[in-house]
N, C-alpha and C positions, 0 to 999 in steps of 0.2 A: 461585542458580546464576550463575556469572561465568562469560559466552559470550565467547571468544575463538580468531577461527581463522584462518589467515594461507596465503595460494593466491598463482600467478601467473594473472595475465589477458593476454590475447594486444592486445598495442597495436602497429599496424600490422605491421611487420618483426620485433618483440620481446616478449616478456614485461616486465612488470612488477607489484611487490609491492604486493599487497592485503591488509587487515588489517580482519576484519568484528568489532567486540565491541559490549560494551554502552555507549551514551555516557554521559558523566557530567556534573556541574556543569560543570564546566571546560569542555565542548563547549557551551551555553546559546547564547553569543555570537556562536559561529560557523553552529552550528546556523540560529539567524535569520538571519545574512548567505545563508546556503545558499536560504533560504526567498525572502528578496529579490530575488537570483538570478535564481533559477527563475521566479517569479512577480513580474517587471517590472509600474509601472504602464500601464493603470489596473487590474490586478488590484489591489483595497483593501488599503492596509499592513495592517490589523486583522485579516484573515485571515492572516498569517505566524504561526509558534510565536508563544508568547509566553510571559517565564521563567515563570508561574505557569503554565502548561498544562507546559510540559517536567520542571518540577518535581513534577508532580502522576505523572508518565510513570515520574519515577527511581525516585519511591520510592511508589508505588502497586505497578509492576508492572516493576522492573528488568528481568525477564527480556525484555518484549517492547518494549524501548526498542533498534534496534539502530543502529550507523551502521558505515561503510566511509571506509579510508583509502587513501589511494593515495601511497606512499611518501613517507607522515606528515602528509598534509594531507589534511582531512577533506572527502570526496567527496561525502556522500549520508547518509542516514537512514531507518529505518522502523520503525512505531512500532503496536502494538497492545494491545488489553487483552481480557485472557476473560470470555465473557458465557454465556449459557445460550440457546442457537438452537434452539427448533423446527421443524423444515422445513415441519410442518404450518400456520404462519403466517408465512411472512417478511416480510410487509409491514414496512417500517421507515423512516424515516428518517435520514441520517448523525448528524444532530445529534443524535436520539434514542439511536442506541445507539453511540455514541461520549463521552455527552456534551457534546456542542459541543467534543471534543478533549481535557476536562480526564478525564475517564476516574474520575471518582468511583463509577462503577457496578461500576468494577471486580469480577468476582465471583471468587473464586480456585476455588470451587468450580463453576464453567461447563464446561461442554463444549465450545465453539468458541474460537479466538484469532483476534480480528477487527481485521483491517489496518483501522488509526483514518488511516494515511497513508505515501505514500512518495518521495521527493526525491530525485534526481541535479541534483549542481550540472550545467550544461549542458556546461562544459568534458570533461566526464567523460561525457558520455553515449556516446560510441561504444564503452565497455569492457564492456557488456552488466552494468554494477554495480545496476543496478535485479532482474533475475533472480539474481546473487548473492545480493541482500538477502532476495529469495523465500525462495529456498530453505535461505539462512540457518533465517528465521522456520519452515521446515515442520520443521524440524530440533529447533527449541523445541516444536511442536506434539506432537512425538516423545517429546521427554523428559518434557514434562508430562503424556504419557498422556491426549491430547486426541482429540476425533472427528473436528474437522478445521479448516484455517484459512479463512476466510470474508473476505469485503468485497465491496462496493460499487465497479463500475466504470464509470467516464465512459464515453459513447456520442458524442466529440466529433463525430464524423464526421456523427451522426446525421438534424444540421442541413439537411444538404442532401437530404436523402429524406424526412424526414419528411410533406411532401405531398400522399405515393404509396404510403407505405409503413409499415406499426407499427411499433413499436420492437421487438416480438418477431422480426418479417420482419427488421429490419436484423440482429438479432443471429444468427439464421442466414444468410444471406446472406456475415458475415464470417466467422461458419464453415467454410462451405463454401469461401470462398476469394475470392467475389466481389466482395466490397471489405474493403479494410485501412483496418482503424482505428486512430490510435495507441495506445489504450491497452487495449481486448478483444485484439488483435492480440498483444501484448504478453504480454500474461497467459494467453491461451494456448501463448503461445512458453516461458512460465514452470511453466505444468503445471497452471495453473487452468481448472477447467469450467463452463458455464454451466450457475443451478440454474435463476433464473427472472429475469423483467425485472420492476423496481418503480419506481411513479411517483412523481414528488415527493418523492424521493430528495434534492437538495441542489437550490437555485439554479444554472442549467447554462442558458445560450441553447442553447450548440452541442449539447447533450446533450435540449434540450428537456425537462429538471428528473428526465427517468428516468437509470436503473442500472442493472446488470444483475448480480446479485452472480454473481459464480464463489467455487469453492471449488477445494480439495484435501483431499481426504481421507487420515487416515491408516492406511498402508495394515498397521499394527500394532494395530490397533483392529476 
């Protein structure tokens, strides 16, 4: 499947042309510039793409490699692979069921599409391109006749409560409204739900090492 779809996005006073498809070789180079970006030191260079992980993305599983342009420059990226999710165990780790990113587990026949990652260069984040990319990916979950899209999200915020408070307490709390996080805040602005919180999740101070996966379910399933 070759994903390609071209919207305007409201930037300040104006619209402007978005173009979400699949990236290719040709995008590798920028892709990591993207990744730089975003993730200034001391986040570890070693954590950015790397061409053997993006390579493993194109042609593993092209469909859930996606990125976004913005009138020809490439803004962001999001990138997933399908796994077989039980709800009745979610315990995971990113690096376990991502692969540490390179996505070798890939299963074509899974039932979830799990956000392995996703990037807005900074310049570009007030054009809401990070929920674009969302719902891009729910759109793949769609066609491939999937049960739903899945990931792991950062509890940045969580650092300063944790204290006084569980990591389950913080995630409804930001539910309900009482504090915003950037990135649960986010993904429910995107249409993801919270299934459960899980520990030892990734390396995270601010997150104190939990996640808390949300999903979307597909509502053709």
């Amino acid at each position: 499947m070759v994903y390609r779809k071209q919207v305007y996005v409201k930037n300040e006073e104006s619209f402007v042309s978005v173009v979400v498809r699949n990236y290719v070789r040709e995008d590798f180079d920028e892709l990591i510039n993207i990744q730089a970006e975003s993730f200034p030191p001391p986040f570890p260079s070693e954590l950015w793409w790397n061409k053997e992980q993006l390579e493993n993305h194109v042609s593993l599983f092209p469909e859930g490699a996606l990125c976004v342009e913005v009138n020809g420059e490439l803004a962001g990226s999001m990138t997933g692979l399908i796994v077989n999710f039980d709800p009745a165990y979610p315990a995971h780790t990113w690096e376990e069921i991502t692969d540490d990113g390179y996505i070798r587990n890939h299963d074509p026949n899974g039932n979830t599409l799990y956000v392995v990652d996703i990037c807005i260069r900074p310049k570009f984040r007030k054009l809401a391109l990070g929920k674009l990319l969302m719902q891009s990916m729910y759109e793949v979950v769609v066609h491939k006749g999937l049960e739903r899209l899945l990931g792991g999200g950062r509890m940045p915020g969580y650092y300063r409560y944790s204290d006084y408070i569980t990591a389950e307490e913080y995630v409804s709390e930001v539910v309900t409204g009482k504090f915003n996080d950037p990135v649960i805040t986010f993904l429910l602005h995107a249409g993801r739900t919270p299934v459960t919180v899980v520990p030892n999740y990734i390396e995270d101070d601010e997150s104190q090492n939990y996640a808390v996966l949300m999903e979307w379910n597909n509502p053709f399933k």
